[in-house]
Every structure is written in C-alpha cells, then in structure tokens.
DRENKOLRO-566698 format. One record per atom (N, C-alpha, C, O): y, x, z. Coordinates in steps of 0.02 Angstrom, whole numbers, plus 50000, padded with zeros to 5 digits. Layout:
N
YXZ/...
END
This chain:
284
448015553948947/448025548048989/448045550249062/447585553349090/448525548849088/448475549749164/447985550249214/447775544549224/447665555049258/447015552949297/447175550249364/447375554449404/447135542349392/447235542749462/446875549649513/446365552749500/447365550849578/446965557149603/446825553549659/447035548249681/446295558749686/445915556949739/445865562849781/446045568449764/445565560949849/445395568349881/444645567349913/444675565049970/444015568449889/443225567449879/443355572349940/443595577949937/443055567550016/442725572150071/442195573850044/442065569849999/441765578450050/441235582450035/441015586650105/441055592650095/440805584950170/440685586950246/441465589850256/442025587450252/441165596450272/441895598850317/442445601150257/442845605650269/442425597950198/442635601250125/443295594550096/443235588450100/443695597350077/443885591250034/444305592149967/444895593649960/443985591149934/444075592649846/444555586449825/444555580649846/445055590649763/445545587949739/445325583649667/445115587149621/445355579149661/445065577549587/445675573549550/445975569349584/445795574349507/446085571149451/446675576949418/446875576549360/446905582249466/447345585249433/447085589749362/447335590049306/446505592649389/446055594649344/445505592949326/445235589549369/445165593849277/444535590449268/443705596049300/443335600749286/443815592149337/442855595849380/442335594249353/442085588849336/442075603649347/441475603149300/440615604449346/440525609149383/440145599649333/439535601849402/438965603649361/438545599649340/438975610949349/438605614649321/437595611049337/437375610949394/437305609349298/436585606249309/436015612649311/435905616849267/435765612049363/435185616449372/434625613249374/434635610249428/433975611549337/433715607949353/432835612349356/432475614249310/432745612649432/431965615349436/431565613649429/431145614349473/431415610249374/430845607649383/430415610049300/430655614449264/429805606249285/429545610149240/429665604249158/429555605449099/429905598649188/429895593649124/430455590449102/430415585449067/431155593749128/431805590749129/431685589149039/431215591549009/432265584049003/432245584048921/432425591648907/432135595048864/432865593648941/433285598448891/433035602948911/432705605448866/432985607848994/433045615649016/432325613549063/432295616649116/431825609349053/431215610449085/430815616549083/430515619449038/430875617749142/430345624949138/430825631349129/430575636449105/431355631349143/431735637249108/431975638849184/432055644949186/432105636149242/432265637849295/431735634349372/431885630649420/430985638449347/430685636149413/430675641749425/430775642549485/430585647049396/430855654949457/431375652549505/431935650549489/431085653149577/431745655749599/432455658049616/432965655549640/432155667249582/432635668449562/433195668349510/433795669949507/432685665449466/433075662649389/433455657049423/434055656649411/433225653449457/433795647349460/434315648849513/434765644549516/434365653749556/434875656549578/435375659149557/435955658049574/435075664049505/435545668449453/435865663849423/436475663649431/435545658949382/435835654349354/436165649949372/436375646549326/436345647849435/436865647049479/437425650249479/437915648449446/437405655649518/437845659949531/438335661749469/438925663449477/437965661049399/438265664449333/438725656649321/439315657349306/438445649549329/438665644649307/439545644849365/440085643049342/439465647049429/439895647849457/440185653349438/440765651549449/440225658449420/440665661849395/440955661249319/441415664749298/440535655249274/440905654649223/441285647749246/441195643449203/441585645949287/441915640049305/441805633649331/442205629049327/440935633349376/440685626749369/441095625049441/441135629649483/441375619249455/441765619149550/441135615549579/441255613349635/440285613849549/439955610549575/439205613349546/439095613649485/438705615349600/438015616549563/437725610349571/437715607949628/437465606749515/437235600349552/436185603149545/435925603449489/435835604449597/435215604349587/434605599949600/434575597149655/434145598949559/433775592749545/433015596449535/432885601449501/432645592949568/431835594349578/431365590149551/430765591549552/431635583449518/431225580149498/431545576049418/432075573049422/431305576249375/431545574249302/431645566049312/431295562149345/432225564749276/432515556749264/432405554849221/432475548849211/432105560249160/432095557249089/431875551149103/431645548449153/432015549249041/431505540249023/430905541549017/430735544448966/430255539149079/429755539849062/429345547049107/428765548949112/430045549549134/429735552249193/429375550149250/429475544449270/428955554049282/428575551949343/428715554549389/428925560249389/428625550049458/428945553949506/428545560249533/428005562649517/429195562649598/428675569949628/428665567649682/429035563049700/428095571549731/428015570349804/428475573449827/428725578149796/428645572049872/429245572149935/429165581549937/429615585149918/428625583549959/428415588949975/428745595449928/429125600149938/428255591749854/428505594949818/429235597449781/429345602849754/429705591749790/430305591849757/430695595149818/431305595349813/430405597749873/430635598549945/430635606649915/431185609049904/430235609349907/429875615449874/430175617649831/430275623649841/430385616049787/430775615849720/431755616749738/432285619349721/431475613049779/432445613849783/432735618849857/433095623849857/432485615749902/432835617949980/432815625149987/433275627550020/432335629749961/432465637549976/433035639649931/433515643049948/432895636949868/433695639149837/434485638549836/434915642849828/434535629649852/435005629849893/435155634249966/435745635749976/434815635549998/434845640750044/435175647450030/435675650250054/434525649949961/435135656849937/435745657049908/436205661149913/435705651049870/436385650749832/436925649949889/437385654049890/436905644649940/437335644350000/437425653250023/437985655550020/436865657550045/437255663050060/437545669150011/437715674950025/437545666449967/437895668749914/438535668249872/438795672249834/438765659749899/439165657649873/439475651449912/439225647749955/439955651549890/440345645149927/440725639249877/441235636149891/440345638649815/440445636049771/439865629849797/439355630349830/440235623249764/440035616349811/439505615949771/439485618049713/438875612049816/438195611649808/437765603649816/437585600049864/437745603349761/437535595349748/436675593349745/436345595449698/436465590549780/435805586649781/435485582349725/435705576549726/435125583149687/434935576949641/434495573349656/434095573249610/434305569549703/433725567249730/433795560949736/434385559049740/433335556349738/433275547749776/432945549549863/433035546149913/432675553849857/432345551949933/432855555049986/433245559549971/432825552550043/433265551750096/432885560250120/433085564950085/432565561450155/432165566250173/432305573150126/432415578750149/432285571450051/432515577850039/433235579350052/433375584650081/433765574450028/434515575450058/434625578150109/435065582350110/434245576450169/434445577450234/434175585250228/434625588650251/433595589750206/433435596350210/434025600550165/434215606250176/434275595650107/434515597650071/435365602150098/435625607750090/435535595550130/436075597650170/435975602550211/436345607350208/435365602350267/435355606150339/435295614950292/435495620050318/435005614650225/435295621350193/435915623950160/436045629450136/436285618250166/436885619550130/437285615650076/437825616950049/436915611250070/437125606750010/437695602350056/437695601450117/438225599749996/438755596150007/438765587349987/438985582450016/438525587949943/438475581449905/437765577449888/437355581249862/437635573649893/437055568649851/437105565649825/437255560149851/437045565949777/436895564849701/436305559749676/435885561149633/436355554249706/435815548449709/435785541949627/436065536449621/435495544449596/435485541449510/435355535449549/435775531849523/435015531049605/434645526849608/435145519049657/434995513549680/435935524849649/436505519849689/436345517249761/436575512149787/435835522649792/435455521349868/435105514549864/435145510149908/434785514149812/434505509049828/433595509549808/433235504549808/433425515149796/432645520849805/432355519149861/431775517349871/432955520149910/432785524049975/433345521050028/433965521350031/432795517750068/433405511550109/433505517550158/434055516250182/433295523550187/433715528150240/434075533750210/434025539450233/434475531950154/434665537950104/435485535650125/435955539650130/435495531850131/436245528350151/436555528550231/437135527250249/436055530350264/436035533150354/436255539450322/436855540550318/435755544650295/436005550950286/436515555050247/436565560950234/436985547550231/437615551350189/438115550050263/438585553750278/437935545050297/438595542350326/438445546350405/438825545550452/437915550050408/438035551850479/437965561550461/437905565950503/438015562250385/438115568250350/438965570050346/439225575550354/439245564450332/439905565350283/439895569150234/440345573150222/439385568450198/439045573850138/439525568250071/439715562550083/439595570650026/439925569449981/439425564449956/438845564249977/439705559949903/439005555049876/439225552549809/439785550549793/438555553049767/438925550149690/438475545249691/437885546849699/438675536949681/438145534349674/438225532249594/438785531849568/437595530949554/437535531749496/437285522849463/436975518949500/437405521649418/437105513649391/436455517949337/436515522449295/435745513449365/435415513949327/434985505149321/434765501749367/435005503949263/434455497949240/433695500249251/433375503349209/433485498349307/432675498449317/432455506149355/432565507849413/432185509049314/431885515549344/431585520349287/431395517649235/431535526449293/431475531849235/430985528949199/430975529249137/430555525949233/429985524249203/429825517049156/429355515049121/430615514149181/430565506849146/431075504949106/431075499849071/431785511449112/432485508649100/432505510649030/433065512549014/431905510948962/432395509948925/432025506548880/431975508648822/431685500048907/431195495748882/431805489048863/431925484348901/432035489848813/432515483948787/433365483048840/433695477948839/433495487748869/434075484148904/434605480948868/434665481148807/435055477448916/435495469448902/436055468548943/436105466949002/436405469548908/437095467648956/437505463348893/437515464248832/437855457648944/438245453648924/438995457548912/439365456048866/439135461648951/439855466848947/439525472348981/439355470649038/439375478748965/439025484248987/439555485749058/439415486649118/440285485549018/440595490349054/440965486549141/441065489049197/441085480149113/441105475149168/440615475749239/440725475749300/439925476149191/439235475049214/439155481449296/439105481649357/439205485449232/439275493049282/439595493149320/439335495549370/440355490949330/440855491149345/440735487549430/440825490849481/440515480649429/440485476749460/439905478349502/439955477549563/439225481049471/438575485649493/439035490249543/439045487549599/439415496549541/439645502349567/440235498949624/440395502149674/440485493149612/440975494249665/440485490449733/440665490949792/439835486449711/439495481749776/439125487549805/439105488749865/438815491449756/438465499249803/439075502949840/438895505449893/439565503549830/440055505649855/440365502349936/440545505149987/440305493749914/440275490749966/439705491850021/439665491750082/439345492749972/438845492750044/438805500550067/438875500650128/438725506150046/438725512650061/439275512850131/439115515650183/439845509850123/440745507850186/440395503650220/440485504250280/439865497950197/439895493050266/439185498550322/439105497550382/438865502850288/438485506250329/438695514350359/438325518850379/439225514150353/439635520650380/439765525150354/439945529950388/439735525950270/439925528450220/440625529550226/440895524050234/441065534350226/441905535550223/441985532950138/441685536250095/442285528350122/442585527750048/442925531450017/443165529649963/443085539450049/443335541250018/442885548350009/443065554049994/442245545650023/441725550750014/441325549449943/440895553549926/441475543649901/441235543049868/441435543049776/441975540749760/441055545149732/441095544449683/440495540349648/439945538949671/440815538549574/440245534449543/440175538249473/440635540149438/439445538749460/439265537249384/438985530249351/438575526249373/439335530349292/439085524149254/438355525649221/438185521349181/437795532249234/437455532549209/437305531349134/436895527249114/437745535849089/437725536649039/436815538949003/436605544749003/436435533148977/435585536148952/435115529949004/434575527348993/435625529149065/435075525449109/434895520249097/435335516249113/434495517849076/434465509149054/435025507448998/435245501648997/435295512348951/435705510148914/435535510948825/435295516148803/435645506648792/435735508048720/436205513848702/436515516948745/436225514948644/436945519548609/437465514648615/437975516248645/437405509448592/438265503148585/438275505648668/438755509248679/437885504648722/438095501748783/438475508748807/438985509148841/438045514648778/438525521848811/439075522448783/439585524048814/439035520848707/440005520048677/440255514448711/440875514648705/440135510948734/440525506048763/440985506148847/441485503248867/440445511548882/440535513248943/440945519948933/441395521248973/440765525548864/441325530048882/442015527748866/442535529248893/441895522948808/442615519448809/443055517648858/443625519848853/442895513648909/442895512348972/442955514749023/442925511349074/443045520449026/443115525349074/443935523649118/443965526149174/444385520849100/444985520749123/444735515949164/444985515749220/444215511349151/444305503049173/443685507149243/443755505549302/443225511149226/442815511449286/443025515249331/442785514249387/443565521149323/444005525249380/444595521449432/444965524049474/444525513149408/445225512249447/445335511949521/445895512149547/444535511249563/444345510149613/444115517849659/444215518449720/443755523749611/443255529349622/443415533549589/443575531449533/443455538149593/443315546649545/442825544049514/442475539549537/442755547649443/441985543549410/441825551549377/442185555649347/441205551649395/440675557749347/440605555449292/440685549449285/440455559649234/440085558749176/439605563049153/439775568749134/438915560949152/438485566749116/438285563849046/438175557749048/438255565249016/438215565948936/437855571948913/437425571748870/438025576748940/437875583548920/436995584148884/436475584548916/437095584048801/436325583748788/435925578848751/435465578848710/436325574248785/435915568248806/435655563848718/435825565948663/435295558648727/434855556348639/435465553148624/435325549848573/436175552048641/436505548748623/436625551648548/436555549648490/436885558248587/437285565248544/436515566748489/436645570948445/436105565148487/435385568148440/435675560748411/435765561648351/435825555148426/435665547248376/436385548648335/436455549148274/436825549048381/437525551348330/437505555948289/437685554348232/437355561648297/437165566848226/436525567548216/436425569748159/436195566848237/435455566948200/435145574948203/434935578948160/435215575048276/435035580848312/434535580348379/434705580748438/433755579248345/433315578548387/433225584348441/433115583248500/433295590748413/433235595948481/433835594748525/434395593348505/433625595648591/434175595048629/434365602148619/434395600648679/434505607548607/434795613448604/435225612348553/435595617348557/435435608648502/435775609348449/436185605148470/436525602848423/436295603148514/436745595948549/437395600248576/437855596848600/437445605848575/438115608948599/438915604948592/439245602248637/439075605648521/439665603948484/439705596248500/440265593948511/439125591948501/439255583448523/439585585848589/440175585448606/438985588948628/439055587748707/439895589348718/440215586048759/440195594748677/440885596148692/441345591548678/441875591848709/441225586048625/441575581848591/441585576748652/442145576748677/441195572948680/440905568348726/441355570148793/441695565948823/441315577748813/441575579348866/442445581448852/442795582248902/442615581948815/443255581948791/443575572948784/444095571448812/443355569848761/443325562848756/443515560948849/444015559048878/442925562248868/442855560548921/443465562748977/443745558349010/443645569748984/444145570549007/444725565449010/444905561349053/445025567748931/445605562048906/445675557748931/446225555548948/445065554848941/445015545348974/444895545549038/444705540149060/444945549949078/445195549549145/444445550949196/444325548549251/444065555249160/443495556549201/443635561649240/443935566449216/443415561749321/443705566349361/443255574449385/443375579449419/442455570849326/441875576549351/441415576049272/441315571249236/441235582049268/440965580449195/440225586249237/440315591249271/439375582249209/438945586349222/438595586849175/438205582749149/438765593649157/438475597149088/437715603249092/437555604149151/437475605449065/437195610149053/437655617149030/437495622649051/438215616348986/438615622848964/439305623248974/439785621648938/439235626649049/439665629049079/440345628649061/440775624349071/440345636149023/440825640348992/441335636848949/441945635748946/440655635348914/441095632248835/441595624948872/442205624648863/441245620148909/441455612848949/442145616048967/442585615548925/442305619449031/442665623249067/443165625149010/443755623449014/442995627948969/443595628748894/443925621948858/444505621548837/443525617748858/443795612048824/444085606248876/444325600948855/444055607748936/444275606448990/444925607848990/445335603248990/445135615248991/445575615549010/446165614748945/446765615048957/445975614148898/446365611348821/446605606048853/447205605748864/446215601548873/446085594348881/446765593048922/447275590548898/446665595148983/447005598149058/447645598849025/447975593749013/447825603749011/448565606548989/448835601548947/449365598648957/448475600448901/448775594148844/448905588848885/449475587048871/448715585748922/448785578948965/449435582149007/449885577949007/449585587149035/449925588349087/450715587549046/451205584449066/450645591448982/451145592448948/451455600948955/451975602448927/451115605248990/451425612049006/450935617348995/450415616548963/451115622649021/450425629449008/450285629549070/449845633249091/
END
C-alpha cells in the first residue's frame, strides 16, 4: 500500500518518512516498565543499549523514565529528570542517531532537549502538561502526540468507543490543531493512535486496521511491540515470548502505511521492515 511521505522537522534535523519504514528503538529506565523493567537503570547499560539498538538499525532511541503501563504510578519530576537527562547526554556524544523523549512533563522535555534530545514523545497528546506545548514550539523539537482514554492509572477500566478509529482520528487531528494554533510547525508533528491506551483488543484490531484512514493528515507511529494484545491473541502471558506476534503486528503495520514502528527488537523489526519496504516498492 502506498505510504503518503512527509518530511518530520525534528530541531535543526529533518527526517524523511514514508519512503521507508522508521524504526524507534525503546529504552526504557526505569525499574517497572511491563516488559524490560529494571533491565536498563544502569547507566551504562542503557547507553550500551542504545548505541547497540543504533547500530542494529533503530533511526530513533526513544527514552522513557517513567512506566505507562496500566496502573502505573507516576514519578517526581526530579526523579524521571535523573533517570533520563545524563544519558541522553552520553548517548548524544556518542552518537548522532535521533533521540526521543518519553515524558508528559514540560520540564523534563525542555532538560531533555538542552542534552540533546530531538523529539517528544508526549503519550498524554499535551494535554498532562499545559507548558509542554510552549516547549515544543519554541524548541522546534520534533513531537508525537499520542491518543490515550484517561490516564495509566484509569485507562483500562471499561473503555467505549462508538467507532474507535474515527474516535482517535478526530481526538489526533484537534491536538494537532491546537499544538499549530500555539506555535507548533505542522510539519513537526506526528501521531500515535495509542495502541493498549484506554483500548480493548476489538478497539486495537480496529485501529491497526485503520492505519491508512489515520495517516492521511500525519506520519503515524505504532507501538505494539509486546504489548497484552499479542499475549490475548496467542495466549502468551510473558511479555518475552511476544517476539513472533510483535513481528507479525509490525509487518502488518508497515504494509498499511505506518511511517514509525516503536518496538523493543531492533534487529529482527528492521528485518521485517525491510521485506515489507522492498515488497511495497516493487524492486531490490
């Protein structure tokens, strides 16, 4: 299926999306993520593990200090400050592979950037954090805003949509509006439909279905990678055994015109990527 292309400002950066499919390798420091909690609060482990995710093909580190699961709690400012900003720092002098924020608070973005980060990566569609939307537009920092129903702590207490994908749809383009009417460049922005956020299984098959209908406006992310969808579809409660879904999901996803896929496995994504890639193009 054809991908409309785009060209995602990202500060003084500007990335090509649709010819190929972009993969944003997930680092997540913190100690309670679902899947890799606790596996990268070293430091240096989460550097290395950077650096390796960029050399097996990631065009994006996206790093995150505080867990989204369902039912997560939040972190202090301080702390998720702690967690993330010295590493983005090393990874910046180490690499020039683009560097993504996972945060709601305005305050960490803004440290996040002054070390090197490119993008923010806001699950909460700037709407957490009413000065998070000053600091994309006087950043020109790249921005994904994301649809979530409620909050980690509330979004997956019965959600309801009359048309999920409409729903989202119509959700992502008014955050969008408003991100441009406050000095946001529109062409700084991308969207996730928040695949897990406030959603059932029908509502995530329904939204990856949908993927043509939510790119017609935005580059659109997809994270999947992991996620209880892939454990409810095969009946694979550890998230470590979720590999082969997560590839299926992200292969899917490509096809249908997704312009950023954020996974946990690199290598393998980046391989089925580029199947994906070539087959759509029609050439080697």
């Amino acid at each position: 299926m054809p991908r409309k292309s785009y060209n995602w400002l990202c500060g003084n950066r500007s990335v090509r999306l649709g010819e190929k499919t972009r993969v944003m390798g997930i680092l997540n420091v913190t100690p309670d993520s679902f899947s890799d909690g606790g596996n990268f609060v070293d430091p240096d482990a989460a550097v290395d593990h950077a650096l390796q995710m960029a050399a097996e093909g990631a065009d994006i580190i996206d790093i995150g200090g505080e867990s989204t699961r369902p039912g997560a709690e939040p972190v202090a400012v301080e702390e998720e400050l702690r967690r993330t900003v010295p590493i983005i720092g090393k990874i910046r002098a180490q690499s020039d592979v683009l560097i993504s924020i996972d945060t709601m608070k305005s305050a960490v973005a803004f440290q996040a950037l002054e070390a090197g980060a490119d993008i923010i990566n806001d699950v909460s569609g700037f709407e957490a954090d009413p000065d998070m939307v000053d600091v994309a537009a006087e950043s020109g920092a790249g921005v994904v805003l994301m649809h979530m129903k409620g909050t980690p702590q509330t979004m997956q207490q019965n959600p309801s949509y009359a048309d999920a994908v409409a729903e989202v749809f119509h959700y992502l383009e008014a955050r969008m509006a408003f991100a441009v009417s406050r000095g946001v460049k529109r062409e700084s922005i991308a969207v996730d439909p928040g695949i897990g956020f406030g959603k059932t299984l029908e509502h995530n098959l329904q939204l990856l279905r949908g993927i043509p209908d939510l790119a017609k406006s935005a580059p659109v992310l997809i994270g999947a990678s992991r996620k209880s969808m892939i454990g409810q579809l095969l009946d694979r409660k550890d998230p470590a055994q979720r590999l082969a879904g997560s590839l299926g999901l992200a292969g899917w996803a490509a096809a249908r015109g997704a312009h950023i896929l954020r996974v946990h496995d690199v290598i393998d994504t980046c391989d089925v990527c580029r199947i994906v890639d070539t087959l759509g193009a029609g050439d080697l």
